[in-house]
C-alpha positions as CSV (number, residue, x, y, z in Angstrom):
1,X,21.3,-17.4,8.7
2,X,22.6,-15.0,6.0
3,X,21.9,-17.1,3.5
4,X,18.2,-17.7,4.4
5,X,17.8,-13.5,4.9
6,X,19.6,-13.1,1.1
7,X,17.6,-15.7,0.0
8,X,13.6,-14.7,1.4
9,X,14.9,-10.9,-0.1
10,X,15.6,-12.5,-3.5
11,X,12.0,-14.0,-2.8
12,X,10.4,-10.7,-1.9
13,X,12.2,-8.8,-4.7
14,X,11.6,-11.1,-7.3
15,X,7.8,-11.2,-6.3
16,X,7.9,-7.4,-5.9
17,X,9.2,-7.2,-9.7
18,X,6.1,-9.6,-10.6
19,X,3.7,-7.4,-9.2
20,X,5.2,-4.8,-11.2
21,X,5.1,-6.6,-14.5
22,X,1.6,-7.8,-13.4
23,X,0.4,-3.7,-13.2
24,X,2.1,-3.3,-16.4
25,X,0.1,-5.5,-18.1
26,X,-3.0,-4.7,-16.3
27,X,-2.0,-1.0,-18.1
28,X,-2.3,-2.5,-21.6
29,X,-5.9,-4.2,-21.1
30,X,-7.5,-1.2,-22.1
31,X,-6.2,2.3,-23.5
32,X,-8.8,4.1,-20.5
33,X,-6.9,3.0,-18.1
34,X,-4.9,5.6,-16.2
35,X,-3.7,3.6,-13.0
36,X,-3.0,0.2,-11.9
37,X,-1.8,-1.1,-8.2
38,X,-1.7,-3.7,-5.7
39,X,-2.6,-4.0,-2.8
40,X,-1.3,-7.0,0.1
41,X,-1.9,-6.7,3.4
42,X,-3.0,-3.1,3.4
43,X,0.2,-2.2,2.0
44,X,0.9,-0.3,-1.9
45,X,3.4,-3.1,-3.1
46,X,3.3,-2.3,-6.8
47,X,2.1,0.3,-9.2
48,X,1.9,1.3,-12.9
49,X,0.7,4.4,-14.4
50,X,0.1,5.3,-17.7
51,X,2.7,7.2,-19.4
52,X,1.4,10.9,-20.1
53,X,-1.0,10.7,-17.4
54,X,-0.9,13.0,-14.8
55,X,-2.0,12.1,-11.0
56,X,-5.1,13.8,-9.5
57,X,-3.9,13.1,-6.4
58,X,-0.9,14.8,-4.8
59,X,1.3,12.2,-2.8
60,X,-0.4,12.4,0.4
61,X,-3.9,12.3,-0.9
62,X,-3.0,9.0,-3.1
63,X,-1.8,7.1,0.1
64,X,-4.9,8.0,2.3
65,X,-7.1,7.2,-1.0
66,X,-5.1,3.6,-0.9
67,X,-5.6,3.2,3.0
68,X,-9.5,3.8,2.7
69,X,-9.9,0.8,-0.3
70,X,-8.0,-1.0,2.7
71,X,-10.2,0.0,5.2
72,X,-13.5,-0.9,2.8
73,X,-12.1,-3.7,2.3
74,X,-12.0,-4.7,5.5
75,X,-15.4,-3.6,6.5
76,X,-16.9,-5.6,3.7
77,X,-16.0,-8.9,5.3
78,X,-18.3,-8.0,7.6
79,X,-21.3,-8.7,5.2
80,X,-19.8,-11.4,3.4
81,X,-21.6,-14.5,5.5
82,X,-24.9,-12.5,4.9
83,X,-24.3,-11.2,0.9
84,X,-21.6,-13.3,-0.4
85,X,-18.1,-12.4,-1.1
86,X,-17.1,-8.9,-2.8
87,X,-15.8,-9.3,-6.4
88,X,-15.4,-5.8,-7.4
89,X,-16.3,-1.9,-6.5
90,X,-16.8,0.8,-9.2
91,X,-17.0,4.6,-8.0
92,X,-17.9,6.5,-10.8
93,X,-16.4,10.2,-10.1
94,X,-16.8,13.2,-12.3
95,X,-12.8,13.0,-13.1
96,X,-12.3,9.2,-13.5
97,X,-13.6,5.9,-12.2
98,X,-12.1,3.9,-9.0
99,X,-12.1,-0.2,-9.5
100,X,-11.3,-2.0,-6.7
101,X,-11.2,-5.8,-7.8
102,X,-10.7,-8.3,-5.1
103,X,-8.0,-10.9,-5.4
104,X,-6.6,-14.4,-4.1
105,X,-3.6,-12.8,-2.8
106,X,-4.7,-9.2,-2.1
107,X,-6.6,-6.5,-4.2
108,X,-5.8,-4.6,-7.1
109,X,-7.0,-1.0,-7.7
110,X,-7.5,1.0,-10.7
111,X,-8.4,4.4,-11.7
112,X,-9.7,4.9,-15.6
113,X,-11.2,7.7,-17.6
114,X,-14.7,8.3,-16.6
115,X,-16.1,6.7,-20.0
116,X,-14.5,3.1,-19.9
117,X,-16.3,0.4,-20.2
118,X,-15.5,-1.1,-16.2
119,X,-17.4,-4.5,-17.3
120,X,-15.2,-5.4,-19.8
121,X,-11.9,-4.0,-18.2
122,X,-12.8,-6.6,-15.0
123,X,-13.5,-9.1,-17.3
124,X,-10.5,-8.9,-19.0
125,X,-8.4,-9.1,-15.6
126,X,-10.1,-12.1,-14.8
127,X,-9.2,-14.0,-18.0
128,X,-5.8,-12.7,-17.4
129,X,-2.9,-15.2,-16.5
């Protein structure tokens, strides 16, 4: 039984450290980007910032802002027999711009400067491998 427990934490760590490198490189797309992280399950598993950038959001206001794309998330199923499945949400704020872009195996969120070009930042996730 030990060795299965060591073994699915390898697993989880291993795919934790992915995520990571996968948030990193969603960080070098596009200089405008300020923020990337994944979400699975409704849980933060992985982030990446920006080096120099500093958060808008103190800690407590990041994790409820990372709960609600959960919670939209969720909500949009709800329309997804009527409109067709969600690829992507832009919220354009004074300070920066929210992407929420919806994934196989969960959803990755971004914030970037207020002036990037959002089209071409989601297309450039989706040709990544």
């Amino acid at each position: 039984m030990g060795i299965v427990n060591s073994t699915l934490g390898e697993i989880m760590a291993s795919s934790s450290e992915h995520m990571g490198d996968y948030c990193k490189k969603i960080l070098g797309l596009d200089s405008k980007i300020r923020f990337a992280g994944k979400i699975v399950g409704e849980k933060l598993v992985s982030t990446a910032r920006k080096d120099g950038v500093i958060p808008l959001l103190d800690k407590d206001l990041a994790a409820l802002a990372h709960h609600q794309v959960s919670v939209k998330a969720m909500m949009d199923k709800m329309f997804t027999d009527k409109l067709g499945k969600t690829d992507w949400i832009v919220e354009s704020k004074g300070k920066v711009k929210l992407l929420t872009v919806f994934q196989e195996d969960g959803i990755l969120i971004l914030s970037t400067e207020p002036t990037s070009d959002h089209h071409a930042i989601i297309e450039k996730i989706k040709n990544l491998k």
